[in-house]
C-alpha positions in Angstrom: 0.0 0.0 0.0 1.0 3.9 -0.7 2.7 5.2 2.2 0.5 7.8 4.5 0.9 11.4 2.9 2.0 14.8 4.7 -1.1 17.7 3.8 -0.1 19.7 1.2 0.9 16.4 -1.4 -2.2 15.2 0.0 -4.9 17.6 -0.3 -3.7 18.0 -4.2 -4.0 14.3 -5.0 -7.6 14.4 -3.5 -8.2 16.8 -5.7 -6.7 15.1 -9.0 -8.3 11.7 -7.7 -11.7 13.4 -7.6 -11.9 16.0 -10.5 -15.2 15.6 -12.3 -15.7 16.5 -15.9 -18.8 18.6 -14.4 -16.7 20.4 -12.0 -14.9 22.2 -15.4 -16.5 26.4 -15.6 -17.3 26.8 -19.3 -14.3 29.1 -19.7 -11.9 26.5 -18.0 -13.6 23.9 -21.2 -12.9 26.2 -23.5 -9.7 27.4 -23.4 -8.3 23.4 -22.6 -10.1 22.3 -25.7 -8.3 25.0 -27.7 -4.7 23.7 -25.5 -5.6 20.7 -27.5 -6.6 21.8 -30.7 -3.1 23.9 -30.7 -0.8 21.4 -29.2 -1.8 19.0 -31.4 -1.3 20.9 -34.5 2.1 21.7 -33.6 2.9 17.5 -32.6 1.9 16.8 -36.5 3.7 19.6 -37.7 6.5 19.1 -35.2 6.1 15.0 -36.0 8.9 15.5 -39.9 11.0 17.7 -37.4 14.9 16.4 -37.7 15.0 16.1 -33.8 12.3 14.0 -34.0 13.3 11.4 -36.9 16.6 11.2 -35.1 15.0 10.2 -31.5 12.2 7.3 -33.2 15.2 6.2 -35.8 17.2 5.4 -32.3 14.0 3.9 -30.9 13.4 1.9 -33.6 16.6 0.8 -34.2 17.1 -0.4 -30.2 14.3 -2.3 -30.5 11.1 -0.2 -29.4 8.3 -2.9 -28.6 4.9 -2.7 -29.7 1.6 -1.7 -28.1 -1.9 0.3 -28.3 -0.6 3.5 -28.4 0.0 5.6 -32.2 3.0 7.5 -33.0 1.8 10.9 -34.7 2.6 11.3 -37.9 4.3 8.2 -38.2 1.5 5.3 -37.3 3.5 2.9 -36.0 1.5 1.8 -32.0 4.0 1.2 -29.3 3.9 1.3 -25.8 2.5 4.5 -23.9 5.6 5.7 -23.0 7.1 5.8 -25.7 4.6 7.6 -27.6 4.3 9.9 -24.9 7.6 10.5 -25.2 8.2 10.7 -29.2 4.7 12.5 -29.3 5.5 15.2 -26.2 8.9 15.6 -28.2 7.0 16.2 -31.8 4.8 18.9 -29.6 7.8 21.0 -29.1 10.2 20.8 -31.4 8.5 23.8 -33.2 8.6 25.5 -29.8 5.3 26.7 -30.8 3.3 25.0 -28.4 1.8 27.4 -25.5 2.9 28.4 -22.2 1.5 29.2 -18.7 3.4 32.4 -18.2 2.8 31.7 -13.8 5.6 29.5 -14.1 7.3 29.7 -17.4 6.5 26.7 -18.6 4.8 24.7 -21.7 2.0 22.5 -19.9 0.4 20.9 -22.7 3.1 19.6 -24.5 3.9 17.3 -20.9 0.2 16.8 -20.4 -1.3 15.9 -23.7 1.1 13.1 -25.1 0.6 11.2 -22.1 -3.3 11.1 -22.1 -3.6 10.6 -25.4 -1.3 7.8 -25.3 -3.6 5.9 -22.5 -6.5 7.3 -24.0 -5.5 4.7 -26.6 -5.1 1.8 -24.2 -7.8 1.9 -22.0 -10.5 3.7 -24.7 -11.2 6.8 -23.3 -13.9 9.4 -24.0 -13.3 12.7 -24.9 -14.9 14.1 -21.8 -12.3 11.6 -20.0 -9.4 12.9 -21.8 -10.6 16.9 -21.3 -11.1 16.1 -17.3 -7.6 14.6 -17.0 -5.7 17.0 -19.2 -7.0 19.3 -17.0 -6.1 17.6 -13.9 -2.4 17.6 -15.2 -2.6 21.0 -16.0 -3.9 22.6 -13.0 -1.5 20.5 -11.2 1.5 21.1 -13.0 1.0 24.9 -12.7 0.5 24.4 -8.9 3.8 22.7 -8.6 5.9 25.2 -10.8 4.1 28.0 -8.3 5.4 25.7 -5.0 9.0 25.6 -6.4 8.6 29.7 -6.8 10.5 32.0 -9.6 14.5 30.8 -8.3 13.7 27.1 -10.3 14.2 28.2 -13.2 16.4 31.1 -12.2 18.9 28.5 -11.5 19.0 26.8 -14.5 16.0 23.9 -14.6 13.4 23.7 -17.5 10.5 24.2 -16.0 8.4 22.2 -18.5 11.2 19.4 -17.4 10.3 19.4 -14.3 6.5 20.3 -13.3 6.1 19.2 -16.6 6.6 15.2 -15.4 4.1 16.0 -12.3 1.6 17.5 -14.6 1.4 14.5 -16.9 1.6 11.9 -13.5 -1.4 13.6 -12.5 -3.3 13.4 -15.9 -2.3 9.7 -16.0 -3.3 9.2 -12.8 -6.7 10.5 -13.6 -7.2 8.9 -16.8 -6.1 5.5 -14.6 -8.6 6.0 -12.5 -6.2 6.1 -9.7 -7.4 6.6 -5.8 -5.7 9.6 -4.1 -2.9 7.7 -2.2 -2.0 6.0 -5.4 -2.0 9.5 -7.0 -0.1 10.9 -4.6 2.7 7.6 -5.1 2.6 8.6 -9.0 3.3 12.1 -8.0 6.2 10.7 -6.2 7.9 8.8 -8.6 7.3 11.5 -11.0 9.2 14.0 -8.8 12.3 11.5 -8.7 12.7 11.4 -12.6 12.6 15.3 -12.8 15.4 16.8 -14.8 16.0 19.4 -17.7 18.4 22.6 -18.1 18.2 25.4 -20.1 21.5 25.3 -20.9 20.3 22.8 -23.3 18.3 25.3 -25.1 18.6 25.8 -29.1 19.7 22.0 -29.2 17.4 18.8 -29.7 17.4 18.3 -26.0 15.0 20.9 -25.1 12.0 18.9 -27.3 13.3 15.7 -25.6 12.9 17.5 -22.3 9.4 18.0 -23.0 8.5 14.4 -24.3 10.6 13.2 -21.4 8.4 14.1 -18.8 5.1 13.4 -20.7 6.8 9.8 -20.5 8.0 10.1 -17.1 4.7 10.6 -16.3 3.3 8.1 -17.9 5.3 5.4 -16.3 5.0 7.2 -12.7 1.0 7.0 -12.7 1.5 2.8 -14.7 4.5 2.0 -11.7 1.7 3.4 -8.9 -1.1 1.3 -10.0 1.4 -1.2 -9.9 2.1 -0.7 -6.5 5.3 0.8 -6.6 6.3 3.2 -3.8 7.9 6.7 -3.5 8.5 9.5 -0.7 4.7 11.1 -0.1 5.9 14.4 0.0 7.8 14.8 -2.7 8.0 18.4 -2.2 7.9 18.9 1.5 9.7 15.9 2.5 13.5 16.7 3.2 15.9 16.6 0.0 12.9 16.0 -2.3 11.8 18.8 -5.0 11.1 21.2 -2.9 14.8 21.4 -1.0 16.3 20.4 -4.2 15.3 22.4 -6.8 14.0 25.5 -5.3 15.5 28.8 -2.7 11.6 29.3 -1.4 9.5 26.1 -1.9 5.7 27.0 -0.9 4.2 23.9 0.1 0.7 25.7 0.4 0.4 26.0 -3.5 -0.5 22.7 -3.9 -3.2 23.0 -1.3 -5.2 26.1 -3.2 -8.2 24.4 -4.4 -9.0 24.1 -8.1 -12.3 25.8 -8.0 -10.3 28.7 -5.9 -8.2 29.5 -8.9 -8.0 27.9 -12.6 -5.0 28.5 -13.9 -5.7 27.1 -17.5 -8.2 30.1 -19.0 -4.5 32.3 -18.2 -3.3 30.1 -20.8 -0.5 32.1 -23.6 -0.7 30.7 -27.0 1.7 31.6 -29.3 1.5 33.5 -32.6 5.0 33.5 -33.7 7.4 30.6 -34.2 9.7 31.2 -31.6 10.6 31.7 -28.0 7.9 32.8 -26.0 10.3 35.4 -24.1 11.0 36.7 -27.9 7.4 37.6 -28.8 7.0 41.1 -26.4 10.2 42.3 -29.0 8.4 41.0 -32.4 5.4 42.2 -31.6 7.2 45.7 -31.3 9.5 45.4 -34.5 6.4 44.1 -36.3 4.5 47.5 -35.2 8.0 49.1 -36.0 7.9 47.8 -40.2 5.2 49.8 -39.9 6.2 52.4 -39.2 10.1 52.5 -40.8 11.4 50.8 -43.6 14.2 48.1 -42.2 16.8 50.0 -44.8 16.5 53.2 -42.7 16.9 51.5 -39.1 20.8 52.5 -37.8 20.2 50.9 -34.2 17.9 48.9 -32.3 17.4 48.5 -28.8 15.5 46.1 -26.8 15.2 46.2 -23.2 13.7 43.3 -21.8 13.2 41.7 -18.2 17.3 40.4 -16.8 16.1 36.8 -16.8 15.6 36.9 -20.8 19.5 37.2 -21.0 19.7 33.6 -19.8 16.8 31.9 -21.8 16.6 33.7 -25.2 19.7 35.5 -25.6 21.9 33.5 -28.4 24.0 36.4 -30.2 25.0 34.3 -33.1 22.5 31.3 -33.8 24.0 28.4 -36.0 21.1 26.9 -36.3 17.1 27.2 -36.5 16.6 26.0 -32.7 18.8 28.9 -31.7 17.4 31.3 -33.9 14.5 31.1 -31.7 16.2 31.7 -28.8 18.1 35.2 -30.1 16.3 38.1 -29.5 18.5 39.8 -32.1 17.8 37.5 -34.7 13.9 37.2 -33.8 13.3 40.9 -33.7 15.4 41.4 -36.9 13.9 38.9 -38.9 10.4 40.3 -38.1 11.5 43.9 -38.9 13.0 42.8 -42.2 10.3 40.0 -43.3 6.9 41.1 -41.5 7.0 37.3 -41.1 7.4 35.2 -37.8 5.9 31.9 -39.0 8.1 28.6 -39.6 9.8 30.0 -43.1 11.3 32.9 -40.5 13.6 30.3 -39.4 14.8 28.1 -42.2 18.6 28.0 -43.3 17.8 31.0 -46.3 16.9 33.2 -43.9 19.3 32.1 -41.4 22.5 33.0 -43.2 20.5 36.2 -45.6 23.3 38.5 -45.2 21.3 41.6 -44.7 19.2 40.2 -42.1 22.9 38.9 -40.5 23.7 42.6 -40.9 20.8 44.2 -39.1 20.8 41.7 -36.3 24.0 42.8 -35.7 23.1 46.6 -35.1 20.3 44.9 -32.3 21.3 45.6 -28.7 19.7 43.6 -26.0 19.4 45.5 -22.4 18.5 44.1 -19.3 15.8 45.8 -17.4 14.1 44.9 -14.6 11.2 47.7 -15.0 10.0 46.0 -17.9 7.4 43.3 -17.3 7.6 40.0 -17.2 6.6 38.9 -20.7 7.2 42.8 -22.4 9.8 44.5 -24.6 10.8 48.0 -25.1 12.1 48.8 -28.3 13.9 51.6 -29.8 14.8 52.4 -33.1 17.2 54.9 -34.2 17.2 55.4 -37.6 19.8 56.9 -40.2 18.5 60.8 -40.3 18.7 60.7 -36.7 14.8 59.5 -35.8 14.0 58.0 -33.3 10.8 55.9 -32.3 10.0 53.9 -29.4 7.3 51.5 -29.0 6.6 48.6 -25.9 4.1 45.5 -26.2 3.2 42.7 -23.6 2.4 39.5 -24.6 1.8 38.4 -21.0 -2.0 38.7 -21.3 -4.3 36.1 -23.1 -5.9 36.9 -26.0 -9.4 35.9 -25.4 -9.2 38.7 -22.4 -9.7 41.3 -24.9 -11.5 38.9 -27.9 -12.4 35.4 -27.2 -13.1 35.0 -31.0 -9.7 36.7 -32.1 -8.3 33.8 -30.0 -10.2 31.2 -31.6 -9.6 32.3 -34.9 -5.8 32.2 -34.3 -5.6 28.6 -33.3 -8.0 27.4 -36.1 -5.7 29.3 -38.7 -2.6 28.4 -37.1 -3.6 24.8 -37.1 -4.6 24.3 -41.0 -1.0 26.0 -41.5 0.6 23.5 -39.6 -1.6 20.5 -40.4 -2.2 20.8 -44.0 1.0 20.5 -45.7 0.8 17.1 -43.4 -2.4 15.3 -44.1 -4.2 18.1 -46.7 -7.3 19.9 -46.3 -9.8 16.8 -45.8 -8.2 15.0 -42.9 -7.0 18.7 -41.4 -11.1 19.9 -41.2 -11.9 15.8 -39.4 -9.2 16.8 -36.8 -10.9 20.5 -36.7 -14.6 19.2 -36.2 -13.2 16.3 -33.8 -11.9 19.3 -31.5 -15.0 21.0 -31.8 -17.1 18.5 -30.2 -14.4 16.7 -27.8 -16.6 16.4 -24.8 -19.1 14.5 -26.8 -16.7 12.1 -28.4 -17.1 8.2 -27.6 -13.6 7.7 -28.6 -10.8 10.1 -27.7 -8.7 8.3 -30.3 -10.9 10.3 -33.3 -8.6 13.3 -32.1 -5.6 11.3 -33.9 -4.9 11.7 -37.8 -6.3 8.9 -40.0 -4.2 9.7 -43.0 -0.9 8.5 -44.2 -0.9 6.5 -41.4 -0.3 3.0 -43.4 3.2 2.1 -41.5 3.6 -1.4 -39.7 3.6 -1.9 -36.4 7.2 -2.2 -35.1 
């Protein structure tokens, strides 16, 4: 049996263990359905990414065994953890997948791999599926506010990290797991945590993300099983919280979800890069507007001191970095008006001009500016000068719900079509729409091109 569990760890697997698919405000359905509809746009798109065909070639080739659950845009069904982890590696190898700016982190690319994976393997509806990605939403969000801002000011990826608790608690749900079983899963989620940002720009940042979806996975599969782990895996001496954090706040987990839902804050993105980077495109967008990119002498962009450490890559080699480098990011959007995938591929990467103007970009730490804002200003060859600020750290549906809508429907045929065409991408579209009233949470994966033998 599950060892007896210290309050805080305990009161949030009650609530995990309990969640009801009625409990869910209207707001709280709508905004997860469109986490769905938008991380699983980018996982199909993200699916033909390099740093994906290199980790399933490996998988493959080691001898990946078979099972229930499918491998997006491949078709190949193996095991749950290993889709979790291929598919939660697809979802953010774009890093276009969204971000719950409490915490700095990308809950649904943890989250959705791994209920979708055992939505496969124990036939789930898509009311079970909504209820548990929420679970592991709400959850990992709690967890990422516990370990407090120094987390990831030392170093750790937050998705990493939270992001493994978040999909043990969605597992957990979906499992049907009691809360002291839940509160196990949580357990031996919190002892596979890892993930450092010093890996960003390279394949391991996707990897981190598919990592915990699997970690998950296995956490909430080894509980059932009756494995065991520390209850208080943030509370308890040398666990997450003494480990990983300067000011662990037990009495996060405790805040009830119908107290405060943290997915309606949800920030999806609009541009193909780093969310930390979109406060400065949004401002050299509005700037092309404004200038012609030829007159621009000097740019400056002041930003919040942490940005220096996450998005800060002065001469990206590649098109992971490029969407960590604030210079490149707000350059290409000045000089292209465009901030979609074809920002980032190699012609634009090495364009000499845009090389140029990066160059006269200076990034300034400033800790007036808010979190997720930039301050921008342009001095321009005759002596002009303009300056112009935007914050991203607000969600869209805030000030349009539809605008919102209408961005993740358009963002998704962009990203879906070139994959399976216009047919199979309006399927996927209408399956979305009606998620709590599917039988079968499985309609939500791609029928096409999905032909390739089981391994």
């Amino acid at each position: 049996m599950p060892m007896a569990n210290p309050a805080p760890e305990a009161a949030l697997a009650q609530q995990i263990a309990t969640l009801r698919y009625d409990d869910l405000p209207a707001p709280v359905v709508t905004v997860a359905t469109q986490c769905l509809l938008d991380v699983l746009g980018v996982t199909i798109a993200g699916a033909s990414e390099p740093t994906v065909a290199r980790l399933r070639d490996t998988l493959w080739a080691t001898g990946i065994a078979p099972g229930k659950a499918t491998v997006v845009g491949d078709g190949r069904r193996t095991r749950a953890t290993e889709a979790a982890l291929l598919n939660g590696t697809a979802g953010h190898a774009l890093d276009f997948d969204d971000v719950a700016g409490a915490i700095s982190a990308h809950p649904s690319v943890a989250v959705f791999p791994a209920v979708l994976a055992l939505a496969e393997e124990c036939s789930a509806s898509g009311r079970a599926l909504l209820t548990a990605f929420v679970a592991g939403y709400e959850t990992e969000v709690r967890v990422g506010l516990a370990l407090g801002t120094s987390h990831y000011a030392r170093g750790f990826h937050t998705t990493a990290t939270v992001g493994a608790l978040g999909a043990a608690a969605a597992a957990a749900h979906l499992l049907e797991l009691d809360a002291a079983h839940t509160a196990t899963a949580l357990g031996i989620a919190a002892t596979q945590t890892g993930g450092l940002k010093g890996m960003f720009g390279t394949d391991c940042k996707p990897f981190h993300a598919g990592r915990a979806s699997s970690a998950g996975v296995l956490a909430a599969q080894l509980a059932a099983g009756g494995f065991t782990a520390t209850p208080g895996f943030l509370s308890h001496p040398q666990t997450m919280g003494d480990a990983l954090s300067e000011e662990p706040d037990s009495a996060q987990l405790t805040v009830p979800f119908a107290d405060r839902w943290h997915v309606p804050d949800t920030l999806f993105k609009a541009h193909a890069a780093c969310y930390l980077t979109h406060g400065a495109i949004e401002a050299a967008l509005a700037l092309r507007s404004i200038v012609a990119p030829a007159d621009v002498d000097r740019i400056e962009v002041r930003v919040p001191p942490g940005h220096l450490a996450a998005c800060n890559i002065l001469d990206p080699q590649t098109r992971l970095q490029a969407k960590f480098s604030l210079r490149f990011v707000t350059a290409a959007a000045l000089s292209t008006g465009r901030t979609d995938e074809s920002t980032f591929d190699d012609a634009r990467l090495w364009d000499d001009r845009l090389r140029l103007l990066a160059a006269r970009v200076d990034v300034v730490p400033d800790s007036t500016v808010a979190p997720y804002a930039a301050v921008l200003t342009a001095t321009t060859r005759d002596g002009g000068r303009h300056r112009l600020s935007r914050d991203t750290g607000r969600p869209r549906w805030t000030r349009d719900p539809a605008e919102q809508q209408d961005l993740l429907v358009t963002k998704f045929r962009a990203l879906v079509e070139p994959v399976f065409g216009p047919v199979e991408t309006e399927r996927l579209l209408d399956a979305l729409a009606d998620l709590p009233r599917l039988a079968r949470a499985t309609d939500l994966l791609p029928q096409a091109g999905h032909s390739a033998p089981t391994p």
